[in-house]
C-alpha positions as CSV (number, residue, x, y, z in Angstrom):
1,X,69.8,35.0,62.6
2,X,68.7,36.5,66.0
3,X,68.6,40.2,66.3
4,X,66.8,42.4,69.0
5,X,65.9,45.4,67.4
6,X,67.2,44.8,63.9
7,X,70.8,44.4,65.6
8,X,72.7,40.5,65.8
9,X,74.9,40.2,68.8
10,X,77.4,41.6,67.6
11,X,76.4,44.4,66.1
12,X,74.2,45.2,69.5
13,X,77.5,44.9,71.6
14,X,79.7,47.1,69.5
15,X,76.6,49.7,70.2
16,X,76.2,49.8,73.5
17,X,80.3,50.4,73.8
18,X,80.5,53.2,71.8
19,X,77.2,54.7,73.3
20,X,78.7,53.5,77.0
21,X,81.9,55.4,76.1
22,X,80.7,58.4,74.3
23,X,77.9,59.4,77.5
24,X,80.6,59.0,79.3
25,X,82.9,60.8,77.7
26,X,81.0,64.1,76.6
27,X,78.1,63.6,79.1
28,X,79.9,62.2,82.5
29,X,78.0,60.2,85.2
30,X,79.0,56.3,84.5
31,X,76.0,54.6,86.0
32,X,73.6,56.6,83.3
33,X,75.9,56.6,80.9
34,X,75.4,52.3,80.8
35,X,72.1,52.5,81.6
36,X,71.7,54.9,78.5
37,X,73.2,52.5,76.5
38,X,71.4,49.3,77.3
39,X,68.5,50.7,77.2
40,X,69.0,52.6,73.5
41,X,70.0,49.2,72.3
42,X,67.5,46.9,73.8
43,X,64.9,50.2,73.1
44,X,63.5,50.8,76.4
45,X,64.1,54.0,78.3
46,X,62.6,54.4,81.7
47,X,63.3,58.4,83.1
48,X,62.9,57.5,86.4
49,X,65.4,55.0,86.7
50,X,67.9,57.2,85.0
51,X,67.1,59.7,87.7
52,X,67.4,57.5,90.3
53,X,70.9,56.3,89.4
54,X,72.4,59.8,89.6
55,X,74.1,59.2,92.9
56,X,75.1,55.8,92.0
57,X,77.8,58.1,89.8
58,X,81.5,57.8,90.6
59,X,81.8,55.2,93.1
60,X,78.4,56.4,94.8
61,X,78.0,59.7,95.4
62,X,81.4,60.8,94.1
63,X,83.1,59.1,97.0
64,X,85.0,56.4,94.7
65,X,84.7,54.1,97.8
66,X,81.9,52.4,96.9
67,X,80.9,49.9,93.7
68,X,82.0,51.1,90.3
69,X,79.4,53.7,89.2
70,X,79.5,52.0,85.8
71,X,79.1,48.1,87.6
72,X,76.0,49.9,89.6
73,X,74.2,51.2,86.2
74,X,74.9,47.6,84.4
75,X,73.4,46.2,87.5
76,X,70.2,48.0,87.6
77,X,69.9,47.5,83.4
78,X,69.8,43.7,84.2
79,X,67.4,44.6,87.0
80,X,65.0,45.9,85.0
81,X,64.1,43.1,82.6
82,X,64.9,40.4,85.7
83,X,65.0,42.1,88.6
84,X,62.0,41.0,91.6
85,X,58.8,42.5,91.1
86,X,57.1,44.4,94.0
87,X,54.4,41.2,93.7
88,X,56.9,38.9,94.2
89,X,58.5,40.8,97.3
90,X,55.1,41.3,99.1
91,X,54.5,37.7,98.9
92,X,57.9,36.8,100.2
93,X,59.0,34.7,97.1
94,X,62.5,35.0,96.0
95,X,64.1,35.7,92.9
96,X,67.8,35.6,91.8
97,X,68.1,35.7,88.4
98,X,69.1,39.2,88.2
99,X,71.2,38.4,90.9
100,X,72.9,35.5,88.8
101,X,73.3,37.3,85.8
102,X,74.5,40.5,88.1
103,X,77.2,37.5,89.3
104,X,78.3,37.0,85.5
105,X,79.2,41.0,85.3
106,X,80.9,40.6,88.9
107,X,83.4,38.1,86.9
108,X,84.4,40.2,83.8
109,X,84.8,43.5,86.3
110,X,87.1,40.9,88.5
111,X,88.8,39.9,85.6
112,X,89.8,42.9,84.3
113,X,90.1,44.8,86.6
114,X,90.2,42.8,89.8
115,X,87.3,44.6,91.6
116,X,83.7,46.3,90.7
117,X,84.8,49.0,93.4
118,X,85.9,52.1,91.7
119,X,88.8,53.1,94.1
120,X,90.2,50.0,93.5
121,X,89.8,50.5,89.5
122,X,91.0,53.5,90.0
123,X,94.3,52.0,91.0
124,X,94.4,49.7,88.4
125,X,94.1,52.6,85.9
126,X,95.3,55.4,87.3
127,X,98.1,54.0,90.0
128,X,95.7,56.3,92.4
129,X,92.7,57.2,93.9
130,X,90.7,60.5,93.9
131,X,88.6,62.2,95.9
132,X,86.0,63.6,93.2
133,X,84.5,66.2,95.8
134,X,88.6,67.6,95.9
135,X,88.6,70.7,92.4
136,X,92.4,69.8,92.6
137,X,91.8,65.7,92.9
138,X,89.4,66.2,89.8
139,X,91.5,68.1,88.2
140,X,94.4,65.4,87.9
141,X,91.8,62.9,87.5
142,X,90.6,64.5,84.0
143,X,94.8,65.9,83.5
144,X,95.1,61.9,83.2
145,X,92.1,61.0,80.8
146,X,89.9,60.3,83.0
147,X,86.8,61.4,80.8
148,X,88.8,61.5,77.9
149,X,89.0,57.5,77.8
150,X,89.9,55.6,81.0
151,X,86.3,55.9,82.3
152,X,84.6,55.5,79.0
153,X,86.6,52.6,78.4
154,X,85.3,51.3,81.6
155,X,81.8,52.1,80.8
156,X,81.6,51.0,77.6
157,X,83.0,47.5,78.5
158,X,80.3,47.6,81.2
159,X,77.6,48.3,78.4
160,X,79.2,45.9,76.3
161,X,79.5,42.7,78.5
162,X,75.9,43.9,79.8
163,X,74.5,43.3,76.4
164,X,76.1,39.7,75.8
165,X,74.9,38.6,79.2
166,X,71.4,39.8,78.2
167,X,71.5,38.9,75.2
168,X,70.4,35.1,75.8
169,X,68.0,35.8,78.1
170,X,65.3,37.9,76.3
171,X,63.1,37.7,73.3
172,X,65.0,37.2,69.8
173,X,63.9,38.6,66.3
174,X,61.5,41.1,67.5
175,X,61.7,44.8,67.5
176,X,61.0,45.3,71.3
177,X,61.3,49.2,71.2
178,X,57.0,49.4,70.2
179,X,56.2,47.6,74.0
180,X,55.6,50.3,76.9
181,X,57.6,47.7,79.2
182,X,59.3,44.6,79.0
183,X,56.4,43.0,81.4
184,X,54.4,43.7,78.4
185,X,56.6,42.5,75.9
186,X,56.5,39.1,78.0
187,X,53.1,38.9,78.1
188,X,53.3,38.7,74.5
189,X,56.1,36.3,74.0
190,X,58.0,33.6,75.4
191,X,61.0,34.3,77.3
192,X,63.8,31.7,79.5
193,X,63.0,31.2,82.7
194,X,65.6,29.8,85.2
């Protein structure tokens, strides 16, 4: 049976909701709260690119007018197992597969929700928008569940479905949390390549 981590597909999937939901829920900022959850199940934590999604938080920057805080963080956690290295980009090569996989997320936030814009969630959700920055906006916004559940609900579906579309791309039956970084964890095993 493949596992990553000690955890089948499954089991790694069901994690990374209820890890997705509960940062969100008691910590707030979507884009960490998925990032924190795909990286506690695949067992790689990288500080500085939690930092660094901080403004990617509610809509970016707390606008809600631009992607989906939580489509942002499951964006960068595919990045950074197949994003484009810095070697690649100084020698002009491209590389898409985070970009395809990215795609596959794009679907499931278009299916449910018909957008990976977070006004436009919101509407979905909410039959509104907010303006975070507004105390009295905010204020509704959490009067109506938004960190109680609607949010987590969106962020642990975005940890979720962020898992399953990893999950057939890295390395299977090895407990991957002992390697600094992935890029040494590749060096010492196979991994797809598209």
């Amino acid at each position: 049976m493949d596992t990553i981590n000690d955890n089948t597909k499954e089991e790694a999937i069901q994690k990374a909701f209820k890890l997705g939901f509960e940062g969100e829920k008691n910590r707030q900022s979507c884009s960490q709260a998925v990032f924190n959850a795909v990286s506690e199940v695949l067992g790689f934590k990288n500080e500085l690119l939690f930092k660094c999604m901080s403004a990617l938080e509610g809509g970016g920057a707390d606008t809600g007018q631009c992607s989906c805080g939580a489509f942002s963080g499951a964006l960068v956690s595919i990045s950074y197992y197949f994003g484009r290295s810095y070697e690649l980009w100084e020698k002009g090569i491209t590389y898409i597969k985070a970009a395809k996989l990215g795609q596959k997320l794009y679907k499931r936030f278009r299916k449910e929700y018909g957008s990976a814009i977070c006004k436009e969630i919101q509407m979905v959700k909410f039959g509104r928008t907010f303006n975070f920055m507004k105390k009295a906006d905010f204020k509704i916004f959490e009067d109506m569940g938004g960190h109680e559940n609607i949010c987590p609900t969106v962020v642990g579906l975005a940890s979720a479905w962020t898992i399953d579309i990893l999950w057939d791309e890295i390395l299977k039956d090895k407990d991957l949390s002992k390697y600094v970084s992935m890029e040494e964890a590749l060096r010492n095993f196979k991994v797809r390549k598209d």
